[in-house]
N, C-alpha and C positions, 0 to 999 in steps of 0.2 A: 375223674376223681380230683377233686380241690388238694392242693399242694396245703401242707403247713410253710410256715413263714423258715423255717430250718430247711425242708426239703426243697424249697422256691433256691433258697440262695447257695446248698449246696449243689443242686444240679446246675446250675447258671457257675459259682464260684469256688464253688468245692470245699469241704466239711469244715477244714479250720477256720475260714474263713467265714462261714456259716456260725462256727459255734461261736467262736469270738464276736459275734455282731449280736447272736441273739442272746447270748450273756449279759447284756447291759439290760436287758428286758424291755421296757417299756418300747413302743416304736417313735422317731421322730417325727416332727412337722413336715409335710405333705408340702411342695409347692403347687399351684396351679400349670395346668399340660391338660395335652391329649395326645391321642396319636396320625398322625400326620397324612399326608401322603398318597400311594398306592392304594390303588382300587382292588381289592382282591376278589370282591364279589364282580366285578368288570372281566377280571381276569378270566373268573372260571365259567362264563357264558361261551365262552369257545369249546369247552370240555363239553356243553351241551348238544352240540351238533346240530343247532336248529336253524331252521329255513326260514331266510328272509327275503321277503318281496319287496322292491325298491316300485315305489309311485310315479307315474311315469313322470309327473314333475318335478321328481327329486333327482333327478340322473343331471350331469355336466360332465364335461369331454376336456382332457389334457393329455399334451402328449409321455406326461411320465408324473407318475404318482409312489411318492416315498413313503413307506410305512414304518412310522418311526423316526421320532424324534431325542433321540439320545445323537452321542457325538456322531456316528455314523453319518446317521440321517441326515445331520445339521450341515457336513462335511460336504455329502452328496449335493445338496440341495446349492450349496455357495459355491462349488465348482462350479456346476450347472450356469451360474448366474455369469459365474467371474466369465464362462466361457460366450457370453448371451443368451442362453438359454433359460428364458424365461416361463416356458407355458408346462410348469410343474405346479403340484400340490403337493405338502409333506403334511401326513395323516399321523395325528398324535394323541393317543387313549388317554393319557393322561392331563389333567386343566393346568398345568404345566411341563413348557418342554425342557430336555436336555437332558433324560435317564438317569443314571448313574453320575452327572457333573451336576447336577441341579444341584441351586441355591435358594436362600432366601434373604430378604430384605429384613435387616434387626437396629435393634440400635445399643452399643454407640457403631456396631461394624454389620453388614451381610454378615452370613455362614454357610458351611454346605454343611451338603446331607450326603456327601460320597465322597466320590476324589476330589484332592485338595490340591496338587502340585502337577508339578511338566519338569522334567529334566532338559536341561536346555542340549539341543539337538546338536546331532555332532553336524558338522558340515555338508556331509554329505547328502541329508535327510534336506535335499534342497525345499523340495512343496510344504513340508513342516514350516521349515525355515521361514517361508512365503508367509504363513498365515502369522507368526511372530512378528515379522517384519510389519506388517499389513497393520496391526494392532499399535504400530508405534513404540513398543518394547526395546528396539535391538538401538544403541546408540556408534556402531559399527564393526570391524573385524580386526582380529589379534592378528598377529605376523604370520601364522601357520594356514588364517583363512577363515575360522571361525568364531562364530558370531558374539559380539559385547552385547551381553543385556545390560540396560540400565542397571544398577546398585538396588535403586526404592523396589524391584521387581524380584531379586533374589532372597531367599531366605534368609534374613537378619539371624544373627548369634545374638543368644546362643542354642543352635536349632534343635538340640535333645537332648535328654537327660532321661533316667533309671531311679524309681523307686525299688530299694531294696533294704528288708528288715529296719523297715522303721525311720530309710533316709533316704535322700534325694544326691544320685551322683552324675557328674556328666559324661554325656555321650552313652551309645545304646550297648555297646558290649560291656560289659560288667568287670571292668579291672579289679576294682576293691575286694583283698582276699583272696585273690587267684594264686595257686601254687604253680611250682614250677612247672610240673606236667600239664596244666592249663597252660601256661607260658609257649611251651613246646609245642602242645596242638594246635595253637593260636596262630602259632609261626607257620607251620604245615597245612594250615586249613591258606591263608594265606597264598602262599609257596604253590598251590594247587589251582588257586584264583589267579595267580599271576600266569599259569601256564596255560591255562584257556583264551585267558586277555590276549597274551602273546600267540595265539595258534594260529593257524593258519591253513585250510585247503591247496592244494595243487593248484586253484583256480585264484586265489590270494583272497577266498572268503575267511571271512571269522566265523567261528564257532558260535557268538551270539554277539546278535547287534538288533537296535531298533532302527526300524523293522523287522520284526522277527522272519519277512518271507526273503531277508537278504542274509540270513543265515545258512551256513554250511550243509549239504543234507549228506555228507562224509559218513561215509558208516561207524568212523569211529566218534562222531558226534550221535548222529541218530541211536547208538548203541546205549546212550544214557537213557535214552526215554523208558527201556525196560526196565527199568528196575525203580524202587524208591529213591529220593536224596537222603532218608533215615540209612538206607540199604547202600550206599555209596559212599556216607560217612563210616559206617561201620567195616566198609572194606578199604578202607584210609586208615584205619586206627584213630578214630574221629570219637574220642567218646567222654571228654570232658564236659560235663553238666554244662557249664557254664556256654559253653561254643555250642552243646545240642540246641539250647536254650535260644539262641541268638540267631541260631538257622530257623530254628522252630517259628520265633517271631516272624523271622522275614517270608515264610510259607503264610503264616495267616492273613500277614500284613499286606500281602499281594494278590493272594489268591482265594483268601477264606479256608484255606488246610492246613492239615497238622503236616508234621513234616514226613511220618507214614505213609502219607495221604499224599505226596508232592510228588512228580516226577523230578528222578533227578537232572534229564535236560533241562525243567521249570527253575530246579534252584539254583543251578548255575547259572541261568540263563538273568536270575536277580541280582545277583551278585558282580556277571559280567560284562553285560550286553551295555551298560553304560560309562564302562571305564577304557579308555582311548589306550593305554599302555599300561603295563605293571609298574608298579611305584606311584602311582597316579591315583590323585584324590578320586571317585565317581564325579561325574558332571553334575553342576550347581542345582538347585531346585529354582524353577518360576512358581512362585505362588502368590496369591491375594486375599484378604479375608476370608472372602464368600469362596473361596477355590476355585477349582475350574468351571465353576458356573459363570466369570468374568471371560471365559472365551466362549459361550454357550449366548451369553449377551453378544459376543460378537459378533456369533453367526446368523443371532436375530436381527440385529443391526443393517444386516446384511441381507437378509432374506425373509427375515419375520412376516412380512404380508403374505407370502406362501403357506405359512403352520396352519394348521386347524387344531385346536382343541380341542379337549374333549370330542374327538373322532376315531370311535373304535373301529379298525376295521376287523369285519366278524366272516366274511367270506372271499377272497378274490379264486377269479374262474377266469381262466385260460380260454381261449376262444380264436376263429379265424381271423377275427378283426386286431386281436390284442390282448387285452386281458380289463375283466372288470373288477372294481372293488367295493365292494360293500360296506356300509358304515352305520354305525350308531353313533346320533349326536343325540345327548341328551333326549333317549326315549323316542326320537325320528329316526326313520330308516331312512339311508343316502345313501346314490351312488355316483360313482368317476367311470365314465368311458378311457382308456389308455390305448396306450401304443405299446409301451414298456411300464414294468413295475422296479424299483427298488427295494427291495423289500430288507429293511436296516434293523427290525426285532429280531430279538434272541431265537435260535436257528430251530430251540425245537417247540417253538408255535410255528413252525412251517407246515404238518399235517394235520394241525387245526385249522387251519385258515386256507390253504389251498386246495380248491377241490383238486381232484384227480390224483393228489399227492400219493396217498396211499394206498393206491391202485395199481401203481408202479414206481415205485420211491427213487428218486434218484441218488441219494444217499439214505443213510443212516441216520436221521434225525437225532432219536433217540440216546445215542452216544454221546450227543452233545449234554452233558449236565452241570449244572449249575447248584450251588453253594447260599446259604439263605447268612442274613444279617440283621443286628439292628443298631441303628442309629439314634443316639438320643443329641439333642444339643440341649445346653445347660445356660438360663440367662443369668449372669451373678450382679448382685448390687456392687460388690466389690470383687476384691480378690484374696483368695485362701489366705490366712497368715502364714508368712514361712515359721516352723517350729523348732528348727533351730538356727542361728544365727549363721551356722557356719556349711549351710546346705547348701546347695548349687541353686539358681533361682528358676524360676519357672521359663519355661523354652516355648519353642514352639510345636513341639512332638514331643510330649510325657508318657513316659509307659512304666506301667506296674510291673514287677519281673514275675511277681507272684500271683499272679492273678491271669484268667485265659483272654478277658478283654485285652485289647490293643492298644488302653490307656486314652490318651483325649488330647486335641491338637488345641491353639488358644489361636481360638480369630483375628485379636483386638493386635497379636505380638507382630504381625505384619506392617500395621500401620504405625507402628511405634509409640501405640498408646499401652505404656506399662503399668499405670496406676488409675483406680476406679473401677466403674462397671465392665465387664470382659462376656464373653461369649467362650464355654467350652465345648467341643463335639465329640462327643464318647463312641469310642466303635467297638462293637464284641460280634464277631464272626462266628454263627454257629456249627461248631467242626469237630466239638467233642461229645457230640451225642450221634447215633443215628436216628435219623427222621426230624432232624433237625427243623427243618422246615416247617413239617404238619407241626410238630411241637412250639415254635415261634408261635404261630397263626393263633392258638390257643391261650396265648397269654395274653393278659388285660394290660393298660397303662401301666395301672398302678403297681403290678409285678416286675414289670421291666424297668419302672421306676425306681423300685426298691432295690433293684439288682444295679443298676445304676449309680444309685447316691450309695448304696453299701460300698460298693467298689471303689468309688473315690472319695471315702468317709475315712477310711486308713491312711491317706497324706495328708487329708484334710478335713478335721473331725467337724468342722466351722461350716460343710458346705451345705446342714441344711437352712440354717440361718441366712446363706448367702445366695441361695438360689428363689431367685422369684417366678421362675418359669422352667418348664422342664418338656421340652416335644420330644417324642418319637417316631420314626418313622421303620417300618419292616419292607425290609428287602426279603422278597420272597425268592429269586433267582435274580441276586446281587451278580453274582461272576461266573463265567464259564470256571469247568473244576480243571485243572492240568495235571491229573491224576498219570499217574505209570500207564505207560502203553496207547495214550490217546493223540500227542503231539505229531508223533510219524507213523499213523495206524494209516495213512492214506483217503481220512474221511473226509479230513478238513478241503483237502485239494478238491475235491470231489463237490463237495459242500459251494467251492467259490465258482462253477460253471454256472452260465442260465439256465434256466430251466422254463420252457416255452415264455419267453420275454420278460422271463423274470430274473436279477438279479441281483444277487444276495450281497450283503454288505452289513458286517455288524464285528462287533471284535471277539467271538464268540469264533470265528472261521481263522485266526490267530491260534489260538488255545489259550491265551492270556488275554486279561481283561485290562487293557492300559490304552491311556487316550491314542498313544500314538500308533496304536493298531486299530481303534476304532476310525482314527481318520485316515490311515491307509485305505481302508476296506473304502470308506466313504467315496472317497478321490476315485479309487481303479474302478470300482460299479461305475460311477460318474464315464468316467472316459470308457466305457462299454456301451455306456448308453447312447453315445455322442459319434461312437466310431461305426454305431451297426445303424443309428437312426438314420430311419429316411422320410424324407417329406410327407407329410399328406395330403391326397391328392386333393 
């Protein structure tokens, strides 16, 4: 059934915001767009379970074949090299790699189409540390040991700022208007944060740190994952609007969920895992225009003659000799003789793609679920007029408070081009509907467009004038879900053994979808594959 242009933008933005748009009547000027990206009909050839026959000309022999080129992958593949390890292949479905950090080339700046930032690693996070350093970023260490990034590499001020009825304020929690009793919960939400920061196991673990596998597994840590962080505030006395609000955000802003929807190991786990002591700012953000696609260039830098494009793989089979994998290049059927597999995609195409999988499962596949998105980037001839004089000026992270989108990051403010053409990347996480997903896949351009420019038409009535381009891209299983009950259900552990010469590595066996989990996974498969390989004769 065809949506009305009211029902399009209340399901996507919700009715006030629906009726106030379609009040004005007529519709505005359309920029030029498409939508981008993700192969979806590529995707669902796995769902068909059909049988391919590789020609005997098509077969070549390596001793380790990645599948998947997101961080993971990329991660795997550069270890591999740094260690000598040359005689790989990393198999990548998509005609561009690096999953969820992928970039594009624009002008006057790059942009992404996912994650945009790195929090700069605490010291301990030495092999992180390695790949910053490697990149030329770090210009050396503070008295305590930890690492200086260069200044041009941190997020320039001013990094965020809140639309709220009708204004622009800074920074993401919403002071303006707060009563005392927000005051007070503020301090105790706080007060709560501080006491996790500062915790500590019998073993002198933290409660949450990245890497999340160097985290606590204390039962009275693990005891969060049952329940919601909605259900953990409300047994705090956590129930000022404005603080639901701000936890709310940081559940979508991380994971694609409501805060219902969040475990409350996951929300603390946002909140804590990168703050070194109580009283203490969080650690700086690394970012660049095009986001974390400037380290996805790295690791092509680094390894790029290994990728293959557009190479789906549609079957790997476990055998005496090793394991083979199966591919589609553009409409040719290919295959890789191995030794070992990597296998770096999202955990649950592991029983589409593996024979023998679901014959005997060695985990739970299934369990693993994933959260859909869409991404628009916005090209502007200039930039929005500010509407009032006395507004806070456009940041690098803008977020609507009233609105379920995430708001829209500005590419062009890293480089410290603040006047002219800019690039904005809008993010709306689909987590207030269910079936979120089938329902994205259904909509056209021009409806996610419209949902789009509606949304950022309320700070900035100017931007259909101002946009001469407008892409989307659909995340159909953007992030793993950190749902209640799934972080210490024992899956994931389970999830990271081989499984006949296969080894899994993606940020999906984390339960959080953040770089610095996907390049955990990437490194440890690496050094699995390195510590059990052996010669061929």
């Amino acid at each position: 059934m065809t949506l009305s242009r009211r029902e399009l933008l209340s399901t996507f933005l919700g009715a006030p915001i629906a009726f106030a748009a379609c009040r004005n009547g007529t519709m505005r000027r359309f920029p030029e767009g498409q939508i981008v990206g993700q192969s979806e009909a590529l995707g669902h050839v796995l769902r068909e379970n059909r049988t391919f026959e590789v020609p005997p000309d098509n077969w070549e022999s390596k001793k380790v074949a990645i599948v998947g080129a997101g961080v993971a992958g990329l991660a795997a593949a550069w270890q591999l090299e740094r260690e000598g390890f040359n005689d790989i292949v990393v198999l990548e479905l998509e005609k561009t790699a690096g999953g969820t950090s992928l970039s594009s080339k624009g002008d006057p700046v790059g942009y992404p189409w996912a994650a945009h930032y790195l929090p700069v690693p605490f010291r301990e996070n030495t092999e992180l540390i390695s790949l910053i350093e490697e990149m030329g970023l770090v210009e050396g260490r503070d008295a305590g040991g930890d690492i200086v990034v260069k200044e041009q590499y941190l997020c320039r001020d001013p990094e965020e700022r809140v639309f709220y009825k009708g204004r622009w304020y800074d920074g993401l929690y919403l002071h303006v208007g707060e009563s005392e009793d927000d005051k007070r919960q503020f301090v105790e939400f706080q007060r709560q944060i501080d006491h996790w920061v500062n915790w500590r196991d019998p073993a002198g673990r933290r409660a949450f740190v990245v890497p999340s596998v160097t985290c606590s597994n204390d039962a009275e840590v693990t005891a969060l994952d049952k329940i919601s962080f909605a259900d953990w505030m409300h047994q705090h006395g956590l129930t000022s609007e404005r603080l639901l609000w701000y936890c709310d955000y940081a559940c979508r802003d991380d994971y694609g969920l409501k805060l219902d929807q969040t475990s409350a190991w996951a929300g603390l786990f946002y909140f804590c895992s990168r703050v070194r002591t109580s009283g203490v700012e969080s650690q700086p953000f690394i970012t660049f225009p095009e986001g974390n696609g400037r380290f996805v260039d790295h690791f092509l830098s680094r390894i790029g003659e290994h990728v293959r494009r557009s190479f789906m793989a549609v079957s790997i089979v476990p055998n005496d000799k090793g394991v083979d994998v199966i591919c589609l290049n553009d409409g040719v059927v290919r295959g890789v003789h191995c030794e070992k597999i990597i296998f770096a995609s999202p955990v649950f195409t592991a029983p589409y793609l593996i024979r023998g999988f679901r014959d005997d499962p060695p985990f739970a596949a299934s369990e693993f679920q994933h959260n859909a998105w869409f991404v628009a980037n916005l090209l502007l001839k200039d930039r929005p007029k500010q509407r009032f004089p006395k507004d806070f000026p456009m940041a690098w992270d803008n977020v609507l408070y009233e609105s379920p989108s995430l708001g829209y990051v500005t590419a062009t403010h890293q480089s410290g081009i603040d006047y002219g053409p800019t690039v904005l990347t809008y993010y709306y996480p689909m987590c207030h509907e269910e079936g979120g997903r089938t329902k994205l896949f259904n909509y056209e351009w021009r409806d996610l467009a419209d949902v789009c420019l509606t949304d950022v038409a309320r700070p900035h009535p100017d931007i259909y004038e101002l946009t001469t381009r407008l892409d989307i891209m659909r995340w159909g299983h953007a992030m793993i879900s950190p749902r209640p009950g799934f972080i210490h259900s024992g899956i994931r552990e389970k999830a990271m053994k081989p499984y006949r010469n296969i080894h899994f590595a993606h940020t999906d066996l984390s339960g959080i979808a953040l770089f610095e989990e996907a390049f955990y996974h990437g490194l440890r498969a690496a050094r699995e594959v390195l510590t059990i390989e052996t010669p061929r004769p």
